[in-house]
C-alpha positions as CSV (number, residue, x, y, z in Angstrom):
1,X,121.9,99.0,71.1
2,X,119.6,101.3,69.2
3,X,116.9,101.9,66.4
4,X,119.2,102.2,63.2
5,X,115.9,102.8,61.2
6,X,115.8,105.9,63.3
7,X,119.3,107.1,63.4
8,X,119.5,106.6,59.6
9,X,116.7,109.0,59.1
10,X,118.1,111.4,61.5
11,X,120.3,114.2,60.8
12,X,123.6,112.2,61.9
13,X,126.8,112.9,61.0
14,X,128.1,110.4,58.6
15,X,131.4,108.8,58.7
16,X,132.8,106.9,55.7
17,X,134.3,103.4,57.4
18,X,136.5,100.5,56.0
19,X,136.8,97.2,57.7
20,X,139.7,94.8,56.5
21,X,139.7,92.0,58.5
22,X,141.3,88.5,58.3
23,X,141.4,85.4,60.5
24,X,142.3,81.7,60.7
25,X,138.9,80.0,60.4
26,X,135.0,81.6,59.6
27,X,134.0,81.5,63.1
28,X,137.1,83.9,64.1
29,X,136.3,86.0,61.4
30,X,132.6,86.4,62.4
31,X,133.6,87.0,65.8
32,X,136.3,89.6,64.8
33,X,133.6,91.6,62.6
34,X,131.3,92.2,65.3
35,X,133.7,92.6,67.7
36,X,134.9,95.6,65.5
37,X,131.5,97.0,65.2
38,X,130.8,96.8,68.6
39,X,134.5,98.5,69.0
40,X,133.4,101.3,66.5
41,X,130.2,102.2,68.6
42,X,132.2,102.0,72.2
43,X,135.1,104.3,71.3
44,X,133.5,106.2,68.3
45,X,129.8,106.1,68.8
46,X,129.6,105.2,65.2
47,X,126.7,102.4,64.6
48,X,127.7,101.0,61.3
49,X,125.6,100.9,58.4
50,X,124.4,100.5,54.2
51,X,127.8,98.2,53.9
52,X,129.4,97.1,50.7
53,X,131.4,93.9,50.9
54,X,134.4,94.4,48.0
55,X,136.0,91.3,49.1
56,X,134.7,88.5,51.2
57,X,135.9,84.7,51.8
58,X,136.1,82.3,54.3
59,X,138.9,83.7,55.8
60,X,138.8,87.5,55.2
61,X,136.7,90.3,54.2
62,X,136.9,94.2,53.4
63,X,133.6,96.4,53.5
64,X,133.0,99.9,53.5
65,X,130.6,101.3,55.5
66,X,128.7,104.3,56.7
67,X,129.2,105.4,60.5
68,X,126.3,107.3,61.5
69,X,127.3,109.2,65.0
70,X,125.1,108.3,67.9
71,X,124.4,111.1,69.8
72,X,122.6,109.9,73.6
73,X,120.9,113.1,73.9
74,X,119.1,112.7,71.0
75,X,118.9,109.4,69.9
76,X,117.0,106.1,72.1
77,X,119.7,103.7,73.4
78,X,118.5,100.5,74.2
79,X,120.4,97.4,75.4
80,X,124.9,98.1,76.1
81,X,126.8,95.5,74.4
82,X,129.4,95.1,76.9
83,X,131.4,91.7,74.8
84,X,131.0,89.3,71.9
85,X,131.8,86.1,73.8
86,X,132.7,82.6,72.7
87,X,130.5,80.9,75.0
88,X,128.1,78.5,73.6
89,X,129.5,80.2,69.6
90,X,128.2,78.1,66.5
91,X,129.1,78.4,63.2
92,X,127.7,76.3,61.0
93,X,127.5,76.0,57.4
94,X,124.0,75.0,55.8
95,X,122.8,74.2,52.3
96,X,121.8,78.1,51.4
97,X,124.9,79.5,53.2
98,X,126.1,79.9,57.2
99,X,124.1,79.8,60.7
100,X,125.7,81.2,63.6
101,X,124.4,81.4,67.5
102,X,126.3,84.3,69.2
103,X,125.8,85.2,72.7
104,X,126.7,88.5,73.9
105,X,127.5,90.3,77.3
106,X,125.0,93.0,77.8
C-alpha cells in the first residue's frame, strides 16, 4: 500500500495501537489480524508498525503497535487493498513454524 521504510523515517505522527484479537482456529485469526490492519489504514490511515506481541497462541493474540499516519500528499501510495479474502487461503503449519497463501482484493 506503501513504502513503510519511508513513512517510518518521515516525520509522521505516531499513534500508540493495541490489537486484541481471538478466533476459533489459526487461519481465522490470521485473517482477522490483517483484516484489522488493513481496517486501521482504511478508516484511520494508520499503517501499523515496530509491533510487540505480549500474548500470542493459536487461537488469540494481543500486540501493541505504532500507527504512523499516512498522509497522501506527502507520502507514495502504491497498490489499495480493497479485502483480505478466503479464496484459495492456506494455512499450514511446517517444521520451523506456519506458511500461509493469502490473496487479496486490490
Amino acid at each position: 500500500m506503501t513504502d513503510s521504510g519511508k513513512l517510518r523515517a518521515a516525520e509522521a505522527a505516531s499513534e500508540p495501537v493495541v490489537l486484541d484479537l481471538n478466533a476459533d482456529h489459526p487461519g481465522d485469526l490470521l485473517l482477522a489480524w490483517l483484516r484489522e490492519l488493513l481496517y486501521c489504514f482504511s478508516t484511520k490511515k494508520l499503517v501499523l508498525m515496530d509491533f510487540e506481541f505480549t500474548a500470542l497462541s493459536e487461537k488469540a493474540l494481543r500486540a501493541e503497535a505504532i500507527g504512523k499516519r499516512f498522509n497522501p500528499e506527502r507520502d507514495e501510495a502504491r497498490h489499495e487493498v480493497k479485502a483480505i479474502t478466503y479464496h484459495q487461503f492456506k494455512l499450514e503449519k511446517i517444521k520451523d513454524g506456519w506458511r500461509a497463501e493469502v490473496i487479496v482484493d486490490i
